[in-house]
C-alpha positions in Angstrom: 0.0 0.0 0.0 2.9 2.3 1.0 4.3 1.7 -2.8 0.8 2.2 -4.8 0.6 5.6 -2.2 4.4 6.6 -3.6 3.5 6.4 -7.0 0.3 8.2 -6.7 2.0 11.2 -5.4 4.5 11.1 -7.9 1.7 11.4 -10.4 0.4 14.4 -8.6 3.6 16.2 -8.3 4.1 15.8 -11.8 1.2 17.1 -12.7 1.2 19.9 -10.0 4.8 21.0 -11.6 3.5 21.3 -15.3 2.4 24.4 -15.6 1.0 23.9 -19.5 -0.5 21.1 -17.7 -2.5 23.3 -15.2 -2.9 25.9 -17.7 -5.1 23.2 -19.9 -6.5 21.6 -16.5 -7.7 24.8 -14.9 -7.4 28.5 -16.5 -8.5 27.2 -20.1 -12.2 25.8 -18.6 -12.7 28.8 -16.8 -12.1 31.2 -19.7 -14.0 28.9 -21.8 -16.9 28.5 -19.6 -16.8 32.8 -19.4 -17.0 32.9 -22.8 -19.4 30.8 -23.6 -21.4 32.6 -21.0 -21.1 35.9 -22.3 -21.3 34.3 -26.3 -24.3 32.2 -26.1 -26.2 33.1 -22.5 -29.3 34.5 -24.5 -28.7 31.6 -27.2 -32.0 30.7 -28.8 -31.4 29.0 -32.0 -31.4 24.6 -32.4 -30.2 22.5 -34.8 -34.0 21.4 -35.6 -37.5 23.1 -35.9 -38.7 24.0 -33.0 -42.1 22.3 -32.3 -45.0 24.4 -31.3 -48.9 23.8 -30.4 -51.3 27.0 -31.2 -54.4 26.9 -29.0 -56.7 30.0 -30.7 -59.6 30.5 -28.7 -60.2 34.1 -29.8 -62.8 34.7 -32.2 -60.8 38.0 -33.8 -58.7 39.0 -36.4 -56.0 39.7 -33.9 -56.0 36.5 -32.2 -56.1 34.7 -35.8 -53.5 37.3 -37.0 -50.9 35.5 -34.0 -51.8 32.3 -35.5 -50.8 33.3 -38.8 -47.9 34.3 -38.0 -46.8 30.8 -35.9 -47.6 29.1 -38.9 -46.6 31.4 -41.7 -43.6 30.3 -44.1 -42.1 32.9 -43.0 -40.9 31.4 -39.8 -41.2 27.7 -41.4 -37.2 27.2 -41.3 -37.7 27.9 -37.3 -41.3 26.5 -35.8 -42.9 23.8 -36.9 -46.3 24.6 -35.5 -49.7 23.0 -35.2 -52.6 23.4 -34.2 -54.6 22.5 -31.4 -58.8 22.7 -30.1 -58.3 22.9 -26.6 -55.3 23.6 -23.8 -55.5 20.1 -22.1 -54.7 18.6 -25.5 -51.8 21.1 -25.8 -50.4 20.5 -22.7 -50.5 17.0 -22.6 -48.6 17.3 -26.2 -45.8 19.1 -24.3 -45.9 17.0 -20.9 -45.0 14.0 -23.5 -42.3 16.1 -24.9 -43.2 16.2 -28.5 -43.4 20.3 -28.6 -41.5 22.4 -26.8 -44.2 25.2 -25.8 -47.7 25.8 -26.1 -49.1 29.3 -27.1 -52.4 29.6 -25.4 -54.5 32.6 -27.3 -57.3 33.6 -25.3 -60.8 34.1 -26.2 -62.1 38.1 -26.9 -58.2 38.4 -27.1 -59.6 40.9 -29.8 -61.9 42.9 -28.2 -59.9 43.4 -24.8 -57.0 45.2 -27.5 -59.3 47.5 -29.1 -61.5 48.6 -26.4 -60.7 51.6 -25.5 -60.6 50.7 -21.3 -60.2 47.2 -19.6 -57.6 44.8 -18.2 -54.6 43.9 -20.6 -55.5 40.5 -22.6 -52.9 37.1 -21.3 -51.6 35.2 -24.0 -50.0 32.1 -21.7 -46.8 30.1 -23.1 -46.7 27.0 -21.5 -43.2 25.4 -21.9 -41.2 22.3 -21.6 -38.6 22.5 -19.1 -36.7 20.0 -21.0 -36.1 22.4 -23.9 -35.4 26.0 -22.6 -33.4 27.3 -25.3 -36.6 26.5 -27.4 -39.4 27.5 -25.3 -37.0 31.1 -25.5 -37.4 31.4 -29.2 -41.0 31.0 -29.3 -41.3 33.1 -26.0 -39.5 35.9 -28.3 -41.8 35.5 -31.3 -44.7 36.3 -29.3 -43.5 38.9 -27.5 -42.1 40.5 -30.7 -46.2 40.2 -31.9 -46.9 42.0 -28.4 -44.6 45.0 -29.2 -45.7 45.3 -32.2 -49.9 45.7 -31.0 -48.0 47.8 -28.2 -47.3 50.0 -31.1 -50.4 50.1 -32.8 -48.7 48.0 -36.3 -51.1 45.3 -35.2 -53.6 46.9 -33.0 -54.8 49.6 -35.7 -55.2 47.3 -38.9 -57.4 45.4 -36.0 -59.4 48.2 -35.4 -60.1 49.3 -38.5 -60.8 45.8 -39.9 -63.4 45.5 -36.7 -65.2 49.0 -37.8 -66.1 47.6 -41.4 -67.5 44.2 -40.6 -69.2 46.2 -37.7 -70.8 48.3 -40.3 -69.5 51.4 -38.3 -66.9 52.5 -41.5 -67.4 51.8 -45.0 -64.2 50.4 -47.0 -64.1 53.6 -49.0 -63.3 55.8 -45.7 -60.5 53.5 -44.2 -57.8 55.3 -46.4 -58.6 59.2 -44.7 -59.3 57.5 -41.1 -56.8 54.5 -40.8 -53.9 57.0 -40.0 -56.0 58.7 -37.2 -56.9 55.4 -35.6 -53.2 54.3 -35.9 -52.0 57.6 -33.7 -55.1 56.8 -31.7 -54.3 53.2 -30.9 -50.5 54.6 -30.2 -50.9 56.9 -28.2 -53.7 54.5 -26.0 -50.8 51.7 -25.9 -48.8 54.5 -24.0 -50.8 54.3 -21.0 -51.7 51.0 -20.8 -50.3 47.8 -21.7 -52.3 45.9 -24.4 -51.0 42.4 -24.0 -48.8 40.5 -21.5 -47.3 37.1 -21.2 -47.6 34.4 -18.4 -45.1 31.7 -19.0 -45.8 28.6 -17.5 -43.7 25.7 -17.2 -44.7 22.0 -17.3 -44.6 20.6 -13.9 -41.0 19.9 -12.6 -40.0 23.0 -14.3 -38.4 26.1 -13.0 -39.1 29.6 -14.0 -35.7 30.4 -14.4 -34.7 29.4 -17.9 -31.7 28.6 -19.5 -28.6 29.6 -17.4 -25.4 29.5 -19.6 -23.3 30.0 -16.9 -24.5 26.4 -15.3 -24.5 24.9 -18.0 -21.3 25.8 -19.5 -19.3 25.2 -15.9 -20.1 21.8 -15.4 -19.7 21.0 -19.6 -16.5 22.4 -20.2 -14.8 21.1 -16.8 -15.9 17.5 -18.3 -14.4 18.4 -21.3 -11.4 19.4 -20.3 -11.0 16.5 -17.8 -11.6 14.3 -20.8 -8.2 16.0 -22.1 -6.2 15.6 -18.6 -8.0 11.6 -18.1 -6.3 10.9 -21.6 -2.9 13.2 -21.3 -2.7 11.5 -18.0 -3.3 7.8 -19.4 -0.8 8.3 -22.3 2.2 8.9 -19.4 2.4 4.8 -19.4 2.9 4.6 -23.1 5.5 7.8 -22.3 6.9 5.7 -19.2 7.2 2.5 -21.6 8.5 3.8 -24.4 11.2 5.5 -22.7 11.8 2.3 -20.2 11.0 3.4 -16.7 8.1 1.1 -16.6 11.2 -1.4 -17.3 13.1 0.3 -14.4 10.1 0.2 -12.0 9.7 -3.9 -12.3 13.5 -4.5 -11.4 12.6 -3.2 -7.9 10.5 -5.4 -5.1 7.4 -3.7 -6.7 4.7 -6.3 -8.0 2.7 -5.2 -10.6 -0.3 -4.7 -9.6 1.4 -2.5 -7.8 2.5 -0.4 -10.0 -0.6 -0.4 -11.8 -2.7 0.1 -8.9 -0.5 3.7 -8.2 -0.4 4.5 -11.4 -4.5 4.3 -11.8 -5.0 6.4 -8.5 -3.0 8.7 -9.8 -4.8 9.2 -12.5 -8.1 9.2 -10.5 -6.6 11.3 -8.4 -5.9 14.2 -10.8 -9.3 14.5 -12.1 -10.6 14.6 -8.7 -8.8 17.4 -8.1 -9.0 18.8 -11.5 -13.0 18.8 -10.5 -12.6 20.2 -6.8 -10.7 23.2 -7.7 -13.2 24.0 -10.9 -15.7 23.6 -8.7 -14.4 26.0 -6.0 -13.9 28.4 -8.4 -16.5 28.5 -9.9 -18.6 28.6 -7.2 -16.3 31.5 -5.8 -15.9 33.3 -8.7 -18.9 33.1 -10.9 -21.2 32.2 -8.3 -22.1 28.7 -9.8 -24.7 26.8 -7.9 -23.6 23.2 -8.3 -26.0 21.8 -6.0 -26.5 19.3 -3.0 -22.7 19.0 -2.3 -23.0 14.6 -1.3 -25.0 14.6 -4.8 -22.1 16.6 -6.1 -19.3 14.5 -4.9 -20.3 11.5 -5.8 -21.1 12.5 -8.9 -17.6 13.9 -9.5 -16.4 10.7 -8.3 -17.9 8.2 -11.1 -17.4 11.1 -14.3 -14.2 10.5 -13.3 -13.9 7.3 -12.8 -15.7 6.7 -16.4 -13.4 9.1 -18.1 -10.2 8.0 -16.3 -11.4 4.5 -17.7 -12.2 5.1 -21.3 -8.2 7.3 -21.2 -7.0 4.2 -20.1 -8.9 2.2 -23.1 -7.6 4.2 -25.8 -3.6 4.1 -24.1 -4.2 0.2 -24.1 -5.2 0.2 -27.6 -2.5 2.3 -29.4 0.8 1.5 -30.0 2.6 4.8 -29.0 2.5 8.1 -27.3 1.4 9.9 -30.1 -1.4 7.8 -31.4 -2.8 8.2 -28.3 -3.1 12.0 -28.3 -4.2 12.0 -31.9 -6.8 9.3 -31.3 -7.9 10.7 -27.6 -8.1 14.3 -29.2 -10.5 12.6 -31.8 -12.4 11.2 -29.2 -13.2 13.7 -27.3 -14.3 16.2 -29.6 -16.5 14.1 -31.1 -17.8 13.2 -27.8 -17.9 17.0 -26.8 -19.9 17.3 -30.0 -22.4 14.9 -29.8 -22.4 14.7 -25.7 -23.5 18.5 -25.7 -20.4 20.1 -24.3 -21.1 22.8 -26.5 -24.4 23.0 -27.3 -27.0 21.2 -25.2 -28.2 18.3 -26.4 -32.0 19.2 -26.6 -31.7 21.2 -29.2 -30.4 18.1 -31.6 -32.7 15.7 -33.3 -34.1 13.2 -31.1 -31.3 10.1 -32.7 -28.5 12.3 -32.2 -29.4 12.9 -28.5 -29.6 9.3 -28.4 -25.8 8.8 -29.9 -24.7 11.6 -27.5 -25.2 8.7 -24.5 -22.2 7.1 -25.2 -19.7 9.0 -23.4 -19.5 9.7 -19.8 -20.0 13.3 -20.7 -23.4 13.3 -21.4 -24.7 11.6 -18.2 -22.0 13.8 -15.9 -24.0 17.3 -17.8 -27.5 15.8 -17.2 -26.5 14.9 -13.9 -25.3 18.5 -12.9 -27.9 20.3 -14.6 -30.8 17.9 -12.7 -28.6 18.8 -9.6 -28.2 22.8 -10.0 -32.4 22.9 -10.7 -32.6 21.7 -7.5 -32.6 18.1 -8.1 -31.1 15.4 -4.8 -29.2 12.6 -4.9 -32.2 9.8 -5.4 -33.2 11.7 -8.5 -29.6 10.9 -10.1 -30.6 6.9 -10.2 -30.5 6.9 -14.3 -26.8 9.1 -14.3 -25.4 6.8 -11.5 -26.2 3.2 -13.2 -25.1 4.8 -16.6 -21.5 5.8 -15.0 -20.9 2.6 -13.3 -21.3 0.6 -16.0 -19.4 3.0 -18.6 -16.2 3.1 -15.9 -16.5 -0.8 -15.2 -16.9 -1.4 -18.8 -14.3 0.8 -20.0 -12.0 -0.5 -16.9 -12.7 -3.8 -17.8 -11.8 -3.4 -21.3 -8.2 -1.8 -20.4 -7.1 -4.1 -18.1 -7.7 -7.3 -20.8 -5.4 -4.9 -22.9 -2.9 -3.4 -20.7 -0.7 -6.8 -21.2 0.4 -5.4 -24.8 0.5 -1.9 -24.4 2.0 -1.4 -20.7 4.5 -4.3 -21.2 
């Protein structure tokens, strides 16, 4: 034990003195994550069209105007909208997670913006907490629809359109007294407001929406402990290759030993990799990580699974450098498809599938269930998926290591 304890803190202090190590283990996540933040926090875009249910239960031209405009080809690249007869059926559509918000129009919608008194009219968004960054877009749509009533674009055509089928103007007058209305439905806008939004989230949601910054900590520290778990696995192809490993089995040191040191060591680096990210983020950027137990243990088995699948991809090469051309591969396309960068419910539904294959994926969900408030029994899914990536991965190196760490 006293052996496999020597050889872990060599790893350490090897680490610890690289400072282009520490610069890639710690200052480049941090930027990164800062970046990110500042680059993408209001992000709103996906890779996909964003699915939306239209409830229209005004009776208007204004309601029916909103609902054009949802549907229109105009915005055909971005929503793909339908429509719905009641707001059960719409809600139940996003509960099951086939749209990512709701748009509830409510009846006399109409008649509440063109009277000239009365309470503002509630158009209600009912999103899916599983897909923020969409709910956003459509949550921007309709308030862009808002502002423009607010400013009597909408609100005036509605007006006058209202006066003609009520018989109160004649089509031949709308031309002299449509710019009248228009200043008239301005300047009413002014001292009230016409239309407001209530966004609703489907239950287990927050109100809070996408934070970058929460989402980018945790993501890019897993990336970049991807780098370090692989960096740190290549040092026995390094050790080999240059004959310390050689060395090392001369001495009264068995080799389990030596592999058993070697392995904490490794283990060891991420976890403190993690700790100190975590720290500063928390310090510095005032990330909320979560229950701290639900945190560690977390930690503990991303680690584990990526310290496993660096030590796959050492055992499968033949040299140094193969590893860090195939490891770099690796974990970008990992990062890619494991949402590192963007999160993963904005991709199709079989890419978010193919994005469960690396430990990445399951450490983001689990911190993201975990900073929306989210304990340690709710992490049962995460947990299983770990365990078996780390023991399969482990598994799979150790069968291997006879070749490549000989």
């Amino acid at each position: 034990m006293r052996k496999i304890v020597a050889l872990t803190l060599k790893e350490l202090t090897i680490i610890v003195r690289d400072r282009t190590a520490l610069l890639l283990m710690l200052a480049a996540p941090l930027a990164l994550t800062l970046i990110l933040n500042f680059a993408l926090g209001g992000l709103g875009g996906g890779l996909e069209q964003i699915a939306v249910v239209v409830v229209n239960q005004d009776d208007g031209d204004l309601g029916q105007a909103l609902e054009d405009l949802l549907t229109s080809d105009d915005l055909s690249d971005l929503l793909a909208s339908s429509t719905a007869e009641d707001q059960e059926e719409a809600r139940v559509l996003v509960d099951d997670d086939e749209a990512a918000a709701a748009i509830m129009i409510p009846a006399g919608l109409t008649k509440r913006v063109t009277s000239a008194e009365g309470e503002p009219a509630h158009i209600v968004i009912y999103g899916n907490p599983a897909r923020p960054i969409s709910a956003g877009v459509v949550r921007g749509v309709v308030e862009r629809f808002a502002q423009q009533v607010a400013a009597g674009a909408v609100g005036a055509e509605v007006t006058v359109t209202q006066l003609i089928l009520s018989g109160r103007m004649s089509p031949d007058q709308v031309e002299e007294a449509a710019p009248a209305i228009g200043r008239r439905v301005a300047m009413a806008s002014v001292d009230r407001q016409l239309i407001t939004l209530q966004e609703v989230l489907a239950e287990g949601g927050s109100s809070d929406g996408f934070d970058a910054l929460a989402y980018y900590a945790p993501s890019m520290a897993i990336l970049f402990l991807m780098f370090t778990m692989i960096s740190s696995a290549r040092t026995f192809l390094t050790e080999r290759d240059a004959g310390t490993l050689a060395r090392l089995r001369t001495t009264p040191t068995r080799e389990g030993e030596l592999l058993g040191g070697k392995i904490i060591g490794v283990l060891a680096t991420g976890l403190l990799q993690m700790s100190v990210l975590i720290m500063a983020t928390r310090l510095i950027m005032g990330v909320d990580w979560g229950e701290p137990l639900a945190v560690g243990i977390l930690v503990l088995l991303v680690v584990a699974a990526t310290a496993a699948m660096g030590l796959v991809i050492a055992a499968l090469v033949r040299s140094a450098s193969q590893a860090n051309v195939l490891g770099s591969a690796v974990v970008m396309v990992l990062a890619g498809v494991g949402g590192s960068f963007i999160p993963r419910q904005s991709y199709p539904v079989w890419l978010q599938t193919v994005g469960y294959i690396g430990p990445n994926s399951w450490g983001i969900e689990g911190f993201q269930k975990l900073a929306s408030g989210a304990r340690l029994g709710d992490l049962t899914a995460e947990i299983i998926a770990l365990l078996v990536l780390a023991t399969t991965f482990f598994v799979i190196a150790m069968l291997a290591s006879r070749r490549s760490f000989r």
